[in-house]
C-alpha positions, 0 to 999 in steps of 0.5 A: 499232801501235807504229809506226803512233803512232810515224809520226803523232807524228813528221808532226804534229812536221814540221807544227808545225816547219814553222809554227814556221819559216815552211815553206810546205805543199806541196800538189799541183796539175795540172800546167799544159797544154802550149802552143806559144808559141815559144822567145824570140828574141834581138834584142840584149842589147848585152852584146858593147858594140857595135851588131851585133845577133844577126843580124850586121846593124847598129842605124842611126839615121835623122831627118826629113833627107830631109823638109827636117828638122833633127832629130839621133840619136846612138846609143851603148852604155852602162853600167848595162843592164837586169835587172843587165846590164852594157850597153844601147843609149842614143839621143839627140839633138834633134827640130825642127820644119823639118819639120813633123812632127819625128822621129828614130829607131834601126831594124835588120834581121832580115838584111843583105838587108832580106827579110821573114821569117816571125815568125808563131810569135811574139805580139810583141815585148818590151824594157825602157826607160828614158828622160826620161819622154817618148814613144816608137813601137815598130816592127815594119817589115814588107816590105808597108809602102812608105811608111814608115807602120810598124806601132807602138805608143807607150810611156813611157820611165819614169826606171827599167828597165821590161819594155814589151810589145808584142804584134802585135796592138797594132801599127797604122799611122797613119790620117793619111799612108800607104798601109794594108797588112794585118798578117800577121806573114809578112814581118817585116824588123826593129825601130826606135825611134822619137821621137813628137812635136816639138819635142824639145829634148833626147831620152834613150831607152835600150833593152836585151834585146830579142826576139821573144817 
């Protein structure tokens, strides 16, 4: 009996203890269901300071040249990445309207032979950005696509690192210019970035640890 008045004023003491201190209370929950999300795929974290990706292939910039334009993109790794990190990938550059429709952008591939690849066991894709504030298109380049009407979605670069995500099911094409092709995921070829709008007299994105989620 002794023992058992003994065990009771010694678990009220650890409750009183644990208030005292601000412990919170452990309580027991079902544990959650298992699911098949697939494990995060690094793209690039740019902590290596160059533009290689995880794939051994290289982020290349491109504009409207080809379309008469004048638009221009530099790219470069920088200090300061996201999350603590110490690099990340900047884009910069202007957008004229020589061509009508103004871009510049930075894209790379998932391999060298620019093959689709299967990425079906992912939802979609996240990074973080910062910028001027302005427009941007997230790409995921597809194999079908032949015209360059990508499959995107736009986002804000804000003044501060932020986690954007883009889930497949958010990706459409433009319903102006191109050839629509049906998103199937099966025949993924890479990722790019993208200005939305012009002019642009002075255009800043940085972009850090992109994957495939």
């Amino acid at each position: 009996m002794t023992n058992r008045k003994t065990l009771i004023f010694f678990l009220a003491l650890v409750g009183l203890l644990g208030e005292g201190l601000g412990v919170k209370q452990m309580s027991i929950t079902k544990a959650a269901p298992m699911t098949n999300a697939a494990k995060p795929l690094v793209v690039d974290n740019f902590e290596d300071g160059d533009m290689t990706t995880r794939f051994g292939t290289i982020w290349r910039t491109y504009t409207d040249a080809g379309l008469g334009g004048k638009s221009t993109a530099e790219a470069r790794i920088v200090d300061s990445g996201a999350t603590g990190t110490k690099k990340a990938l900047r884009l910069m550059g202007r957008v004229t309207t020589d061509f009508q429709f103004g871009f510049a952008g930075i894209a790379m591939g998932l391999n060298r032979e620019g093959r689709g690849q299967v990425m079906t066991r992912f939802t979609g894709i996240r990074f973080y950005a910062r910028g001027d504030g302005d427009v941007y298109q997230a790409q995921v380049l597809c194999a079908a696509v032949k015209d360059h009407n990508e499959f995107g979605k736009e986002f804000v670069a804000p003044k501060e690192w932020t986690l954007i995500t883009v889930p497949f099911s958010q990706l459409v094409q433009s319903p102006f210019w191109g050839q629509p092709v049906q998103w199937t995921g099966k025949d993924v070829r890479g990722i790019a970035f993208q200005t939305v709008g012009a002019p642009r007299h002075a255009y800043v994105l940085e972009v850090d640890e992109i994957s495939f989620y």
